[in-house]
N, CA, C and O atoms as a Tinker XYZ file with bonds, in Angstrom:
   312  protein
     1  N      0.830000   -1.177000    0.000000    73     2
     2  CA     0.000000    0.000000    0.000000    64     1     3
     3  C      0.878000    1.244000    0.000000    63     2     4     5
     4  O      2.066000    1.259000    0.319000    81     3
     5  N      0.119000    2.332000   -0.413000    73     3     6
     6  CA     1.233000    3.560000    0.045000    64     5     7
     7  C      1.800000    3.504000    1.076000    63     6     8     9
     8  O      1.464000    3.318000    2.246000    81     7
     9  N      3.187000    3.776000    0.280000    73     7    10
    10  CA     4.165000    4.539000    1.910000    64     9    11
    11  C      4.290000    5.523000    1.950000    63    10    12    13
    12  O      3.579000    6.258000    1.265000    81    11
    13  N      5.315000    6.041000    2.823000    73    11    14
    14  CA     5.889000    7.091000    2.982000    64    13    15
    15  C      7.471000    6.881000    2.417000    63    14    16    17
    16  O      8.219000    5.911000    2.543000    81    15
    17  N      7.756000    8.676000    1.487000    73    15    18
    18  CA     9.184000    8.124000    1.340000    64    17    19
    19  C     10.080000    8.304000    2.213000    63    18    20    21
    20  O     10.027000    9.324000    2.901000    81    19
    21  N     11.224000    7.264000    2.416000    73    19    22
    22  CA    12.130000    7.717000    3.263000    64    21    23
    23  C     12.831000    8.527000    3.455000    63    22    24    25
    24  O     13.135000    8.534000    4.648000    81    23
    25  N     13.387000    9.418000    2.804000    73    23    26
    26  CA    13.979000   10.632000    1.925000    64    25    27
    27  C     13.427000   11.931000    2.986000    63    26    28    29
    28  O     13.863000   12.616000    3.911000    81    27
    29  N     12.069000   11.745000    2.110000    73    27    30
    30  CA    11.303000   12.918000    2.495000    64    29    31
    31  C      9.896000   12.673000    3.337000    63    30    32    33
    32  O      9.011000   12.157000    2.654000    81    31
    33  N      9.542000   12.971000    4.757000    73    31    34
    34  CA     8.796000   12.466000    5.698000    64    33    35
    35  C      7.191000   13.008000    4.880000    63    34    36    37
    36  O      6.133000   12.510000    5.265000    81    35
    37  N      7.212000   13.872000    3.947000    73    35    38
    38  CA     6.335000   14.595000    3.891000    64    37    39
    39  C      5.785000   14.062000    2.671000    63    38    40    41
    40  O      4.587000   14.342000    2.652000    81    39
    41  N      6.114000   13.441000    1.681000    73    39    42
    42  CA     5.683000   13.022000    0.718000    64    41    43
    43  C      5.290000   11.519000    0.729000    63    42    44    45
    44  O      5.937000   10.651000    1.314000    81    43
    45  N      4.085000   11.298000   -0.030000    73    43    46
    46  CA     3.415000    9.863000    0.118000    64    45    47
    47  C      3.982000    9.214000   -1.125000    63    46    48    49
    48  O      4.425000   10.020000   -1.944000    81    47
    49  N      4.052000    8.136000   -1.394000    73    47    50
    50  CA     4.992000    7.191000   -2.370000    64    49    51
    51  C      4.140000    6.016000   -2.181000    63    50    52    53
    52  O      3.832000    5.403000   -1.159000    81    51
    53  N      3.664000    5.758000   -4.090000    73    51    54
    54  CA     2.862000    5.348000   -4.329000    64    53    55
    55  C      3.497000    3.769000   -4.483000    63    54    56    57
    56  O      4.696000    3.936000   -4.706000    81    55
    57  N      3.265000    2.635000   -4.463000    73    55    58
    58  CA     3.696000    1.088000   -4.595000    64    57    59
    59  C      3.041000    1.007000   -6.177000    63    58    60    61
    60  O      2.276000    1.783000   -6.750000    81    59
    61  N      3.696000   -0.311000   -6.648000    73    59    62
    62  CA     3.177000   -0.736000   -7.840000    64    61    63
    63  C      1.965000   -1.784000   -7.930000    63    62    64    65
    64  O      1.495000   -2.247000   -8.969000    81    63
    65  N      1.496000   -2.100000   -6.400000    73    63    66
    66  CA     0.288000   -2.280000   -5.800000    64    65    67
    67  C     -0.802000   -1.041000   -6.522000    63    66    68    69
    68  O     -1.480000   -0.929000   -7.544000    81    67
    69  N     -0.475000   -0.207000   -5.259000    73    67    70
    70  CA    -1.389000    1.362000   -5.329000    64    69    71
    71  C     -1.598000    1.284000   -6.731000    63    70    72    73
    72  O     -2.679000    0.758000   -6.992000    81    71
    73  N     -0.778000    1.709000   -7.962000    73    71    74
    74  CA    -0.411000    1.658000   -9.092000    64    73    75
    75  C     -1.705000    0.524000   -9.918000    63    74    76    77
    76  O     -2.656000    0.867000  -10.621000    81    75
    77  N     -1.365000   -0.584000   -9.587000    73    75    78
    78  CA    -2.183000   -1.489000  -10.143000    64    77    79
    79  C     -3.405000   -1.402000   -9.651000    63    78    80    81
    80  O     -4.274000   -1.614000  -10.497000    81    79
    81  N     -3.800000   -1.157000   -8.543000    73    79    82
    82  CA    -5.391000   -0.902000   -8.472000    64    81    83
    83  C     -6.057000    0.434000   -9.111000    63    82    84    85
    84  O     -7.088000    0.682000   -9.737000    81    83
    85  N     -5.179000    1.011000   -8.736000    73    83    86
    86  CA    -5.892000    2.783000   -9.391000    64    85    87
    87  C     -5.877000    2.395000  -10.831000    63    86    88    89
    88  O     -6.839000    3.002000  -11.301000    81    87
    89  N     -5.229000    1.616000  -11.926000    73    87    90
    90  CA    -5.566000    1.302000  -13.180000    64    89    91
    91  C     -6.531000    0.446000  -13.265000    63    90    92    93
    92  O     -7.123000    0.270000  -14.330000    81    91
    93  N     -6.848000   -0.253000  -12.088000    73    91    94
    94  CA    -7.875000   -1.298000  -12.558000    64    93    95
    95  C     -9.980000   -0.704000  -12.224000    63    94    96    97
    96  O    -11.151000   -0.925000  -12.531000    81    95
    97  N     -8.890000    0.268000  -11.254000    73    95    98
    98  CA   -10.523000    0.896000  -11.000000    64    97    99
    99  C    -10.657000    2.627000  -12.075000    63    98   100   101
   100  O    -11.612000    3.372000  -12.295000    81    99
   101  N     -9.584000    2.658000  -12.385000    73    99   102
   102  CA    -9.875000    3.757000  -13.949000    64   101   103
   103  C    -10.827000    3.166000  -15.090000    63   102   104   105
   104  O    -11.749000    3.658000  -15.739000    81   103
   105  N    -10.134000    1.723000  -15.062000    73   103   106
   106  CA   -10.725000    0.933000  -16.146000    64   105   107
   107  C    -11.818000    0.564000  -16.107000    63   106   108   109
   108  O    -12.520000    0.302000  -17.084000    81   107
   109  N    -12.172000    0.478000  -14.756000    73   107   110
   110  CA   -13.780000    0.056000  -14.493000    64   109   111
   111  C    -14.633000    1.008000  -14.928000    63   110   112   113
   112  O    -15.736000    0.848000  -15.451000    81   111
   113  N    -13.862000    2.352000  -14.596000    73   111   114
   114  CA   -14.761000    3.735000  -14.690000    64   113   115
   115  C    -14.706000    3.736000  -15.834000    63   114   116   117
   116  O    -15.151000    4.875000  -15.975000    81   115
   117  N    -14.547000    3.441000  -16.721000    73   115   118
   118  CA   -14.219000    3.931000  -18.409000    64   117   119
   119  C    -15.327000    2.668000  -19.119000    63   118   120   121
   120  O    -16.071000    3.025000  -20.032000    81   119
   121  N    -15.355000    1.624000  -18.769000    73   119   122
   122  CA   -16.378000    0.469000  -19.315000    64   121   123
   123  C    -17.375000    1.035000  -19.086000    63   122   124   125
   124  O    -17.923000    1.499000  -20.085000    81   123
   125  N    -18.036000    1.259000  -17.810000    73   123   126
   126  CA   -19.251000    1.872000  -17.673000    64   125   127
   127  C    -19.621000    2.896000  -18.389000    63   126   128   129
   128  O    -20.680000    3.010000  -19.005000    81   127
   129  N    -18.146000    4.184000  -18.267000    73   127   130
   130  CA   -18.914000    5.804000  -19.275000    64   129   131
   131  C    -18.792000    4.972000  -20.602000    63   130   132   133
   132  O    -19.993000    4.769000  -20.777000    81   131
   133  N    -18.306000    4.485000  -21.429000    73   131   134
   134  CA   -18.388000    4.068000  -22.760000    64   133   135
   135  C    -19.692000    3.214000  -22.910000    63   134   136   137
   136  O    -20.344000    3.556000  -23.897000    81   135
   137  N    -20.229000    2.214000  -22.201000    73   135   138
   138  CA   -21.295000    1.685000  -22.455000    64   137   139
   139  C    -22.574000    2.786000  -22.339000    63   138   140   141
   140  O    -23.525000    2.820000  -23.120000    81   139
   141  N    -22.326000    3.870000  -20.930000    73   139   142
   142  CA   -23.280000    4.393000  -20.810000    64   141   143
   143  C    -23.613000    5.509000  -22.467000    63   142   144   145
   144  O    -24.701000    5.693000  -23.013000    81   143
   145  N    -22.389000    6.001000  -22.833000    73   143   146
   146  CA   -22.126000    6.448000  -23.674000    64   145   147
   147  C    -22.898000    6.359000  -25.181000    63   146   148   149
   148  O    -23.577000    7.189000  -25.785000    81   147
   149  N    -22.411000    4.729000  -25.572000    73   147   150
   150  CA   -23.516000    3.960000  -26.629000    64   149   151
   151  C    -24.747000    3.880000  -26.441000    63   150   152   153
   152  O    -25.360000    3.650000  -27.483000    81   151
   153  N    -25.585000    4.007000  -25.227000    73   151   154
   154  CA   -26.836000    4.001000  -24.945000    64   153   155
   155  C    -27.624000    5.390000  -25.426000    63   154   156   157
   156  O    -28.815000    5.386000  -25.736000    81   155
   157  N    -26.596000    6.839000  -25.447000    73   155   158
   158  CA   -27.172000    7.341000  -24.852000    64   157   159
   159  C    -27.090000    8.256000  -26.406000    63   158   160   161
   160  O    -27.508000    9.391000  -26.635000    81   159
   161  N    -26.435000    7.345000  -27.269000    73   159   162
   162  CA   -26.058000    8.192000  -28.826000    64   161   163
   163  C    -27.189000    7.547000  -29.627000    63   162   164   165
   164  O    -27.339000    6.378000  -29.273000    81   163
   165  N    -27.961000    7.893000  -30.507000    73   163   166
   166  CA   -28.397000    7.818000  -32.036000    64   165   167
   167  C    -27.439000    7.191000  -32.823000    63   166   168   169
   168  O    -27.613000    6.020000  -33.161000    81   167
   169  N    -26.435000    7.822000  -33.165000    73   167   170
   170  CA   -25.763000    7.614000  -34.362000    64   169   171
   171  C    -25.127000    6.511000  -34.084000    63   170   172   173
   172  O    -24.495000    6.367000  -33.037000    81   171
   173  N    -25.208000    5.801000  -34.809000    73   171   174
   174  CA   -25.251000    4.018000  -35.230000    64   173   175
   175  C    -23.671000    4.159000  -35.235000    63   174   176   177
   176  O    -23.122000    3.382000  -34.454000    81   175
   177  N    -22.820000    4.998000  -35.962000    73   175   178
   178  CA   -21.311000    4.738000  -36.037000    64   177   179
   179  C    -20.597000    5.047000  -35.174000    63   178   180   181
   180  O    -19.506000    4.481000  -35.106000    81   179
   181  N    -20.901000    5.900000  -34.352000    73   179   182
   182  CA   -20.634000    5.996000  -33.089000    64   181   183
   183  C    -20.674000    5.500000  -31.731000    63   182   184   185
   184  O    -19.932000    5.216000  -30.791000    81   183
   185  N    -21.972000    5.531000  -32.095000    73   183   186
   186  CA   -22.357000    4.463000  -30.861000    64   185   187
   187  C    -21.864000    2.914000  -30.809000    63   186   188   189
   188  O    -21.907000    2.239000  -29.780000    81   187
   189  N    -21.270000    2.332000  -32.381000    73   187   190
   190  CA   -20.331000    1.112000  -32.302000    64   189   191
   191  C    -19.105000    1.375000  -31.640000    63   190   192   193
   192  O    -18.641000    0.570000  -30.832000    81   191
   193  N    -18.398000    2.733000  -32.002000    73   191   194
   194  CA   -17.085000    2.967000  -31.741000    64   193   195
   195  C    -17.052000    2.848000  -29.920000    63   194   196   197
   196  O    -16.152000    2.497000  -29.157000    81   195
   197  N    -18.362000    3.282000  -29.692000    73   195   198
   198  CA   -18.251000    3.502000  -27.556000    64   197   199
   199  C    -18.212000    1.982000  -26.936000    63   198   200   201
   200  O    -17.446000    1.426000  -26.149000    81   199
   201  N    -19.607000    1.480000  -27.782000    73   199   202
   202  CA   -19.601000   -0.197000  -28.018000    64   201   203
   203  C    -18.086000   -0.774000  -27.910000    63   202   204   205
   204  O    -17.742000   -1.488000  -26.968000    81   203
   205  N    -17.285000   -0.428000  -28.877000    73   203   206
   206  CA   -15.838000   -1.102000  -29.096000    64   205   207
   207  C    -14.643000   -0.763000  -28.038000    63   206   208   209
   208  O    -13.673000   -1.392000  -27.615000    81   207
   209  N    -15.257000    0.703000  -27.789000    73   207   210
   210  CA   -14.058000    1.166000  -26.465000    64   209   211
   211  C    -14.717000    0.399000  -25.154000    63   210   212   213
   212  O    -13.873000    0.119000  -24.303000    81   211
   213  N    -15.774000    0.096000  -24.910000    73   211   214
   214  CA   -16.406000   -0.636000  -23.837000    64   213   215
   215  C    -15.315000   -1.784000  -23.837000    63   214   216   217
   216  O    -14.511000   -1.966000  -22.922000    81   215
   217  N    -15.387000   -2.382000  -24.766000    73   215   218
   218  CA   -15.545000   -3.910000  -24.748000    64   217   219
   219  C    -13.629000   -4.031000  -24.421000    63   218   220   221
   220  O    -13.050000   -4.600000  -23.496000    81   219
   221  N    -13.058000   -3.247000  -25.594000    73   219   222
   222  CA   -11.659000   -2.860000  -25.273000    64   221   223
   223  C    -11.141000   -2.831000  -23.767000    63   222   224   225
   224  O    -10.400000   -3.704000  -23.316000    81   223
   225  N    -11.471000   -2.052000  -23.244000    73   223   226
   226  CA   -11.839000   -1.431000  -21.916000    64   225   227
   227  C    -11.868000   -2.230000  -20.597000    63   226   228   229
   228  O    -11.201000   -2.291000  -19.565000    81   227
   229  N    -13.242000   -2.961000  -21.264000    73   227   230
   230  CA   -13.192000   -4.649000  -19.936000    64   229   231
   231  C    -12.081000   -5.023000  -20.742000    63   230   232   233
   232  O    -11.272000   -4.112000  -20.562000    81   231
   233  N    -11.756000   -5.560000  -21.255000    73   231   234
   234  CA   -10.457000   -6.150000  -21.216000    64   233   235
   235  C     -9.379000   -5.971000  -20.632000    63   234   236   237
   236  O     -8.704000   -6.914000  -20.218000    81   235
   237  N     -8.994000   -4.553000  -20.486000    73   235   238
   238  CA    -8.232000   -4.000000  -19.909000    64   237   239
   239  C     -7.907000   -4.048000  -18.726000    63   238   240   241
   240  O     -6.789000   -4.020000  -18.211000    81   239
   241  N     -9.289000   -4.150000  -18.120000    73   239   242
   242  CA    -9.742000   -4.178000  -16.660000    64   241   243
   243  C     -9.113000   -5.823000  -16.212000    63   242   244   245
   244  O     -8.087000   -6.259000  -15.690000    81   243
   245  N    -10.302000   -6.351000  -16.721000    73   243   246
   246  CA    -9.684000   -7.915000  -16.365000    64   245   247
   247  C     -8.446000   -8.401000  -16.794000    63   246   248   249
   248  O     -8.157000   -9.532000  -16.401000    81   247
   249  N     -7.469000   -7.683000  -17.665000    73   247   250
   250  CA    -5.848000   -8.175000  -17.332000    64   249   251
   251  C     -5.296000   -7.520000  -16.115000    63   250   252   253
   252  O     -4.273000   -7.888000  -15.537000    81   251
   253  N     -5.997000   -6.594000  -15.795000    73   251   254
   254  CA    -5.207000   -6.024000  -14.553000    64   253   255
   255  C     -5.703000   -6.736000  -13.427000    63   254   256   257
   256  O     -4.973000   -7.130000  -12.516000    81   255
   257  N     -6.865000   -6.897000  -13.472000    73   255   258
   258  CA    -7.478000   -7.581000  -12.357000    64   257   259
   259  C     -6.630000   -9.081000  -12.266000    63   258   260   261
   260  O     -6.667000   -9.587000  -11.145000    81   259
   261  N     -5.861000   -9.860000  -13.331000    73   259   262
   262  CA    -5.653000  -10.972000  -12.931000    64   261   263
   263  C     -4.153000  -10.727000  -12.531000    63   262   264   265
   264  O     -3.590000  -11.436000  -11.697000    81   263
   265  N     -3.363000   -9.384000  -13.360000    73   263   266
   266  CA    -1.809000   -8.937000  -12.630000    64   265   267
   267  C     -1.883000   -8.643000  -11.203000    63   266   268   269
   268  O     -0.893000   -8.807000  -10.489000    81   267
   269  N     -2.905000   -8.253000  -10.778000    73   267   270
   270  CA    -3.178000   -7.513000   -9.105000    64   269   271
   271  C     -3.563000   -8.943000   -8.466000    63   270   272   273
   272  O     -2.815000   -9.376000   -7.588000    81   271
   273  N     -4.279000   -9.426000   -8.714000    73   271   274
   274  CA    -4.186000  -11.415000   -8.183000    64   273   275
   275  C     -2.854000  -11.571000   -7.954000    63   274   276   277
   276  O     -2.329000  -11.528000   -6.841000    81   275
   277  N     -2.239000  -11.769000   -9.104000    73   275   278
   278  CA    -0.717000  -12.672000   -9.153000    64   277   279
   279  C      0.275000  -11.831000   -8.539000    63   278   280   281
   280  O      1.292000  -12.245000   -7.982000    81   279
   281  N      0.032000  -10.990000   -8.628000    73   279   282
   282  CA     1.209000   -9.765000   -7.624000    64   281   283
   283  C      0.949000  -10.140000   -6.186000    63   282   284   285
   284  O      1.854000  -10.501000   -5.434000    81   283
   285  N     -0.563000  -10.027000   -5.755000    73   283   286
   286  CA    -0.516000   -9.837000   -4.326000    64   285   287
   287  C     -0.332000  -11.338000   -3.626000    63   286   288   289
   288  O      0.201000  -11.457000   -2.523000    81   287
   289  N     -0.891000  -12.601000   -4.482000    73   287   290
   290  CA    -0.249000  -13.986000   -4.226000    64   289   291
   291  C      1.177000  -13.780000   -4.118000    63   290   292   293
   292  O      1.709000  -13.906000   -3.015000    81   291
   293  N      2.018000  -13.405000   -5.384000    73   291   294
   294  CA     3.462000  -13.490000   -4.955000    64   293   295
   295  C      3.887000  -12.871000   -4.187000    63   294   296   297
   296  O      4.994000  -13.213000   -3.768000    81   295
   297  N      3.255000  -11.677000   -3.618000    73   295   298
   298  CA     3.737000  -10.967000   -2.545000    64   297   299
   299  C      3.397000  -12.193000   -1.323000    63   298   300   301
   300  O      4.272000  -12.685000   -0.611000    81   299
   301  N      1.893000  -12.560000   -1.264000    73   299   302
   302  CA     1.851000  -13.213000    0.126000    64   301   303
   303  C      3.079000  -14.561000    0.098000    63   302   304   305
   304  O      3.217000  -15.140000    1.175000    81   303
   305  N      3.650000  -14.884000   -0.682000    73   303   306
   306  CA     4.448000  -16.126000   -0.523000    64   305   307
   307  C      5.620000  -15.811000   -0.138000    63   306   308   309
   308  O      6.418000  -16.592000    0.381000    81   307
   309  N      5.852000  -14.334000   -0.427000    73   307   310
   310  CA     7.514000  -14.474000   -0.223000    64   309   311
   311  C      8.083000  -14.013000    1.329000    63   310   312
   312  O      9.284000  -14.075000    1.590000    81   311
């Protein structure tokens, strides 16, 4: 989780934990506005393209979601 850096008492220092969740919950936020997005358009060519960033999108999500698994397993083992 965040630390603190050692350096400097005053500044917070982010892990590649922190890192990996804040991308995985960006990504969440971005599936939803893109789907909500396609719902909310008329135009058929567009509304595929929000369709396609959706779908893009979960994907995105669920590779991170399975790097943030395998990180925090290898963390608990070592």
């Amino acid at each position: 989780m965040m630390g603190f850096n050692s350096e400097n008492k005053n500044e917070v220092e982010m892990t590649t934990y922190d890192r990996l969740l804040r991308a995985w919950e960006n990504s969440k936020e971005l599936v939803r506005d893109f789907e909500m997005y396609s719902k909310r358009i008329e135009d058929e060519e567009i509304k595929n393209v929000f369709k396609q960033f959706a779908e893009d999108e979960g994907m995105h999500a669920t590779k991170l979601r399975e790097i943030i698994l395998n990180y925090k397993s290898e963390g608990d083992n070592q």
